[in-house]
TIPA-835578 format. One record per residue (C-alpha): residue in one letter; x, y, z. Coordinates in pm, whole numbers, padded with zeros to 5 digits, always signed. Example, Ala and Ser with C-alpha at 12.3 -4.5 7.8 and 13.67 -1.06 7.14 Angstrom:
BEGIN
A+01230-00450+00780/S+01367-00106+00714/
***
This chain:
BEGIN
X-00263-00841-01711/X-00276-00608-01459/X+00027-00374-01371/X+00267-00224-01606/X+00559-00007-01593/X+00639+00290-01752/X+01023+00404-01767/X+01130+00719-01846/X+01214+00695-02186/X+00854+00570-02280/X+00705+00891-02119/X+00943+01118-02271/X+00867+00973-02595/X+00503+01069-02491/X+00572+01406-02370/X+00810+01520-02645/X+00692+01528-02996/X+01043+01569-03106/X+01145+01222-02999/X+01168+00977-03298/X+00966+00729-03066/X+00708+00993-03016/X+00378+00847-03256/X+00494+00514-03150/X+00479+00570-02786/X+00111+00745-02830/X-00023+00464-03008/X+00115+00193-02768/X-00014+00395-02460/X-00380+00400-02612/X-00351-00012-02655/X-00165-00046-02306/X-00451+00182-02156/X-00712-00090-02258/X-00568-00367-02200/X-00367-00276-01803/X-00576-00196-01497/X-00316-00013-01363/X-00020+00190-01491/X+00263+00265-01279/X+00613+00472-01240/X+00844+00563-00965/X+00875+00927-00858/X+01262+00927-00948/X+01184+00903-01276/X+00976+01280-01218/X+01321+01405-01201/X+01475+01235-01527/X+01199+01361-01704/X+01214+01743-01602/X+01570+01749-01665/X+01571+01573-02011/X+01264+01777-02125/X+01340+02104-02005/X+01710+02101-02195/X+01481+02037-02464/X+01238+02342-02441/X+00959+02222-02230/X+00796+02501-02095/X+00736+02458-01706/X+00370+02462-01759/X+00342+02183-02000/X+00572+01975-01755/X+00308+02091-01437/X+00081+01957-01633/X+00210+01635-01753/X+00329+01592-01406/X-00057+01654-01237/X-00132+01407-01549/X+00066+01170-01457/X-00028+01162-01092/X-00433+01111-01168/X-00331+00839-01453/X-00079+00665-01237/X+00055+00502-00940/X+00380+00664-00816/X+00621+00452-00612/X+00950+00534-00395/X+01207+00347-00366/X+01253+00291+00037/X+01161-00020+00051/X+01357-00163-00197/X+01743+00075-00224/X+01902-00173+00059/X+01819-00498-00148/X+01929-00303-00512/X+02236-00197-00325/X+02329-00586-00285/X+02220-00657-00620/X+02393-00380-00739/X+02786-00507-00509/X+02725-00848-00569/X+02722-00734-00974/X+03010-00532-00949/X+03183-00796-00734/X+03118-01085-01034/X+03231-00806-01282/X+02899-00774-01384/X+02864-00417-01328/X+02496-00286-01390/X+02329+00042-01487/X+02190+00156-01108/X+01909+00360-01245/X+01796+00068-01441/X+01826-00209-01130/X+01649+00092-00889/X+01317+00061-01180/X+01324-00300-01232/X+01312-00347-00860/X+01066-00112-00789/X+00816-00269-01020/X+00846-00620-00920/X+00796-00518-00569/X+00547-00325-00635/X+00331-00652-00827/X+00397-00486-01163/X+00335-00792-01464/X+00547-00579-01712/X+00798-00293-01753/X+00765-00150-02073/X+01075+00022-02206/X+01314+00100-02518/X+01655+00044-02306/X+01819-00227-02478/X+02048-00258-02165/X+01738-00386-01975/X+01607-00597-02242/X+01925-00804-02222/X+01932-00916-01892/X+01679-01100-01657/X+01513-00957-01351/X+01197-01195-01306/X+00950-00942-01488/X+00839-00963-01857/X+01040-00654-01998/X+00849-00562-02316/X+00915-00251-02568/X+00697-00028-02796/X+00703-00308-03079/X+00588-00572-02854/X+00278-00358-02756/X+00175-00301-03113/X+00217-00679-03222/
***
C-alpha cells in the first residue's frame, strides 16, 4: 500500500506519553513506517493537536518540534478542494437525519482525495460508517 492517514488522535497518542494509547501508537507507527510509502495528515488537524496537548502540559518547544517533525515525515493537505463537496455530504446527512461528526467527514474526505489507501484511527464514530477508504485502527496494524 501506499498512502495512509494519520488522524489526530493517533498522533496525540504519539506525542503524549500520558495517553493510554501511547506504546500502542509507537509500535504501530514503526510497522506503518515500513510497510507505507507515504504518510499523510491535513493541516487542521495541527490545530487539534496544539490545543489538546498544550491543556495537557506540552511545552511549546516539544510541540515546534513535533510540528517541524511532522512536516519532514509527512504530507500536509488543506482542505480547499474538497469543503464545498463535505458541505453537501455533510446537508444531505443532516437532511436524511443522519447527522455526521464534520471534523470527521472534513478527514475522511481529504484523504480519499488526496489517493490515501487507509486512514488509520481510534474514532469508533468513523469506524462505523462507510466512506470508500479502508478505515483501520491501532489493532489492525499490529495483527
Amino acid at each position: 500500500m501506499s498512502k495512509i492517514f494519520f488522524d489526530a488522535n493517533i498522533l496525540l497518542d504519539i506525542l503524549l506519553p500520558s495517553r493510554p494509547n501511547h506504546q500502542k501508537a509507537m509500535s504501530a507507527y514503526g510497522i506503518i513506517c515500513q510497510e507505507y510509502q507515504s504518510l499523510v495528515t491535513s493541516e487542521n488537524i495541527l490545530t487539534t493537536i496544539e490545543y489538546i496537548a498544550s491543556k495537557n502540559g506540552t511545552s511549546c518547544e516539544t510541540l515546534a518540534n513535533f510540528f517541524n517533525a511532522l512536516r519532514e515525515n509527512f504530507e500536509l493537505y488543506g482542505f480547499s478542494d474538497i469543503l464545498e463537496h463535505s458541505l453537501i455530504i455533510y446537508k444531505e446527512a443532516c437532511v436524511d437525519k443522519k447527522k455526521i461528526d464534520f471534523e470527521d467527514l472534513l478527514q475522511i474526505q481529504c484523504a480519499i482525495k488526496n489517493g490515501c489507501d487507509v486512514f488509520v484511527t481510534e474514532d469508533k464514530g468513523i469506524h462505523k460508517r462507510s466512506y470508500g477508504i479502508d478505515v483501520i485502527g491501532l489493532d489492525d496494524v499490529l495483527r
